[in-house]
C-alpha positions, 0 to 999 in steps of 0.5 A, spaced: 680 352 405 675 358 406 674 363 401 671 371 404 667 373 400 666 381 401 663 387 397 665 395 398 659 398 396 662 405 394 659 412 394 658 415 387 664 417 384 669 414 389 670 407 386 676 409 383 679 412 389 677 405 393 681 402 386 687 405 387 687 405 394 687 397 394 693 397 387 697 403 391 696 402 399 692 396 401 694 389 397 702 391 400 700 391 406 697 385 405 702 381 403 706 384 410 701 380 413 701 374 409 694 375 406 692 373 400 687 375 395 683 370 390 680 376 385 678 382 384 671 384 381 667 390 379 660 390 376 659 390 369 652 389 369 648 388 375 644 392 380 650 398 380 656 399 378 659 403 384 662 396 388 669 393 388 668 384 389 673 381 392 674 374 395 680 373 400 682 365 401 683 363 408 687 357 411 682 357 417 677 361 421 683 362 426 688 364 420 683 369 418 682 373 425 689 372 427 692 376 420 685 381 418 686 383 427 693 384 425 693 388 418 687 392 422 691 394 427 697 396 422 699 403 423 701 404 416 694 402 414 690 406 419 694 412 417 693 411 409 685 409 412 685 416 414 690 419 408 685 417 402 679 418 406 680 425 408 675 428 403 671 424 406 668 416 407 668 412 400 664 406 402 657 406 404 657 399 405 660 393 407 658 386 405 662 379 407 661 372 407 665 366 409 665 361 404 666 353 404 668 349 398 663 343 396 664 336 395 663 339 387 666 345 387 672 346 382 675 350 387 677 347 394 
């Protein structure tokens, strides 16, 4: 198992708007691709409070492109892209990490 790792830095005020979009729009779409989360996270402390966290579990680095090409592609998720961007970006940045488990890890 493979853990992705991914960090929306979001533009200031737009961290609810990235929140609902995944709540509403984004975690349906996933589950039509058979993505599968592994946890949500906002910062409580830390250097700001402007950021979703999530990880997403993978079978395998093939799976991963296979089902993220397709869920990219999706009409119904380019369209809602738009929709909830259309007064603007909500992300400054992206940040993703592909995670292995270790030999000690309690998650494998």
């Amino acid at each position: 198992m493979l853990y992705e790792l991914r960090i929306y830095h979001c533009q200031p005020g737009r961290l609810p708007d990235l929140m609902k979009r995944f709540d509403t729009i984004t975690l349906k779409l996933w589950d039509k691709h058979g993505i599968r989360q592994a946890g949500f996270w906002t910062t409580l402390i830390g250097d700001s409070n402007h950021s979703l966290t999530y990880m997403v579990a993978w079978n395998s680095l093939a799976e991963r492109e296979e089902k993220w090409m397709k869920f990219q592609a999706d009409p119904d998720w380019i369209k809602a892209r738009a929709e909830t961007e259309a007064n603007g970006p909500l992300l400054t940045k992206v940040t993703n990490e592909i995670l292995q488990p270790t030999s000690f890890s309690s998650v494998k």
